[in-house]
N, C-alpha and C positions, 0 to 999 in steps of 0.2 A: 124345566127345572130339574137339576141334579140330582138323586137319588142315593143312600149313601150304600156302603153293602150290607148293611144291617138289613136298612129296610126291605132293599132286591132279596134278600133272603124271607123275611118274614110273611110278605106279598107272596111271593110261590109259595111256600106253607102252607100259607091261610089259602090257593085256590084246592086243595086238596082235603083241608083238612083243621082244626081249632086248636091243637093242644094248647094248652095252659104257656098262657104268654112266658112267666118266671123260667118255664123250661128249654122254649126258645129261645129266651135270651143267654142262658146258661148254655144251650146247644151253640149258639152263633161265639161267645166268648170263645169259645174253644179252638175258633178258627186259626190259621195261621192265614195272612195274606200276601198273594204271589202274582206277578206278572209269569207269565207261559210267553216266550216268545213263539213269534210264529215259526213254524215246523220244526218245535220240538215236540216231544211226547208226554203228555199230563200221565198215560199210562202206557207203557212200554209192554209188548207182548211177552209173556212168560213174568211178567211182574206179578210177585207172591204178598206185595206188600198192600194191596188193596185201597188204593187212596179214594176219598169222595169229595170230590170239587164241586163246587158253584162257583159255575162261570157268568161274573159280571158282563162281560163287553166280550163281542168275539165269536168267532165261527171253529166248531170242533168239527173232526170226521174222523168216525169210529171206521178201522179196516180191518184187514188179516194179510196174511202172506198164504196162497196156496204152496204146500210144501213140497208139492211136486216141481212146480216150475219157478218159483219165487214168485209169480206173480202179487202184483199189490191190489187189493182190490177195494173199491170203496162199499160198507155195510153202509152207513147212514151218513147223515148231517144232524147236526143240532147247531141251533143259535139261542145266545144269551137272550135273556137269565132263561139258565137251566142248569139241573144239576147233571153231575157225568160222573160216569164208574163203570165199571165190568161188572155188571151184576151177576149175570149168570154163574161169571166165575168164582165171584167171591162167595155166594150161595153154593153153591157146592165143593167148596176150599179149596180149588183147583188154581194152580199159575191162570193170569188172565190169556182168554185165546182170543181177545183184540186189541188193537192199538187207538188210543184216542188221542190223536194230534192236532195241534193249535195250527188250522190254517189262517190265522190270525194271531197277531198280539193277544192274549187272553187275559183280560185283570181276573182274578180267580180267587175264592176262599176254600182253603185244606182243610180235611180231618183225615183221620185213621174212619174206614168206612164202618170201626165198631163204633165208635158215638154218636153214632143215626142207629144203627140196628137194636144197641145196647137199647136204645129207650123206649123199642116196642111193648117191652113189658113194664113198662111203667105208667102208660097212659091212654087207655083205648082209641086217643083221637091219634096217637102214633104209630098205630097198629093200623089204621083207617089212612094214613097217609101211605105208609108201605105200601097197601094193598090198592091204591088207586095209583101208584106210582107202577108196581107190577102190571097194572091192568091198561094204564098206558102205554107202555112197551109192549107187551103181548097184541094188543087192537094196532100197534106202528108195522110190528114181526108181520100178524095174519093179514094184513093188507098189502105187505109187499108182497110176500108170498101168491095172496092170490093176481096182484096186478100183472104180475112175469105169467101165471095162465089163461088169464082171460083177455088184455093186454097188450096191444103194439108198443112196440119202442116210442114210438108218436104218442099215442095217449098216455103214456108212465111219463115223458117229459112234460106231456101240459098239464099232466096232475100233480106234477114235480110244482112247476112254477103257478099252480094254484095253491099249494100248498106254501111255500116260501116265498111268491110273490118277486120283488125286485130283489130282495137280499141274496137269489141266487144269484145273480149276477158275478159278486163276488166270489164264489168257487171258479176251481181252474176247470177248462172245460173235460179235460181226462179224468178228471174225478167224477165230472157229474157221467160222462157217458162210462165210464165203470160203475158208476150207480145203477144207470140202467141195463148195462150187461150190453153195449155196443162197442164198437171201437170207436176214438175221437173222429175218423175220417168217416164215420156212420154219422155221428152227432151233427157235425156239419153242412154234412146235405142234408139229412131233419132242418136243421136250421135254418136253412138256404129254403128249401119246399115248403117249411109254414112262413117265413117272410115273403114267398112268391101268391101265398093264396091271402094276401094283405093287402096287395097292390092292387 
């Protein structure tokens, strides 16, 4: 059964967090709704404007440019419903220092990321949202972190795809093996060596 973006909004809310229904509603009104085509940017690197989407339908990856060599590197994945923003950046007022790109059509709802932060002071269950939304990120950050030391390439891809399951599928494979910090000609033969200890 279809789900409208109201509700895909309110469902994430509520697994974090209660605030006062009238002001979620009031927070969702506020939306604008947008399709993201795929491989454009929801947020463009050095963007000062700070947007906060909730992506309905669709797969993001948040990256950077290293500025030595241009390289593109992929930070993360996320899949719908979830919300997406620079946080970092916009907490410390800075241009964002990553890009969040639709590797999919994304149906999405917009705000200015002040009318999620604006309503911390207004309602401790939105203040409790922030802060488990922060603590999500931070528990995503410290586990990758530690996975790159403790680690093979081999176990960061099957903890990849026990995390995400078949929906990795859909990622291009030079993303996902930039995810892990290999080359796509590395990913490959990973790939080829755990479908050979299946047979």
């Amino acid at each position: 059964m279809m789900t409208t973006p109201e509700t895909n909004i309110r469902q994430f809310i509520h697994r974090f967090a209660s605030p006062p229904l009238g002001q979620v509603d009031d927070f969702i009104a506020k939306s604008r709704q947008s399709v993201v085509p795929k491989g454009k940017f929801l947020v463009d690197i050095g963007d000062t404007t700070h947007p906060l989407y909730f992506v309905h339908s669709g797969i993001i990856r948040y990256m950077l440019i290293v500025p030595e060599t241009g390289e593109d590197i992929t930070k993360d994945f996320s899949f719908a419903p979830t919300f997406a923003a620079s946080f970092g950046s916009s907490m410390s007022a800075q241009p964002s220092r990553i890009g969040i790109v639709a590797l999919t059509d994304c149906a999405t709802s917009l705000w200015p990321l002040h009318a999620l932060t604006s309503l911390f002071d207004r309602d401790i269950e939105w203040q409790k949202l922030g802060r488990k939304l922060a603590e999500w990120l931070y528990l995503r950050k410290e586990d990758r972190e530690i996975s790159f030391i403790t680690q093979s390439a081999e176990d960061r891809y099957l903890a990849l795809r026990g995390v995400f399951s078949d929906r990795i599928s859909a990622v291009p494979q030079h993303h996902i093996a930039s995810y892990l910090g290999i080359t796509a000609e590395s990913l490959s033969r990973l790939k080829a060596r755990l479908a050979r200890k299946t047979l």
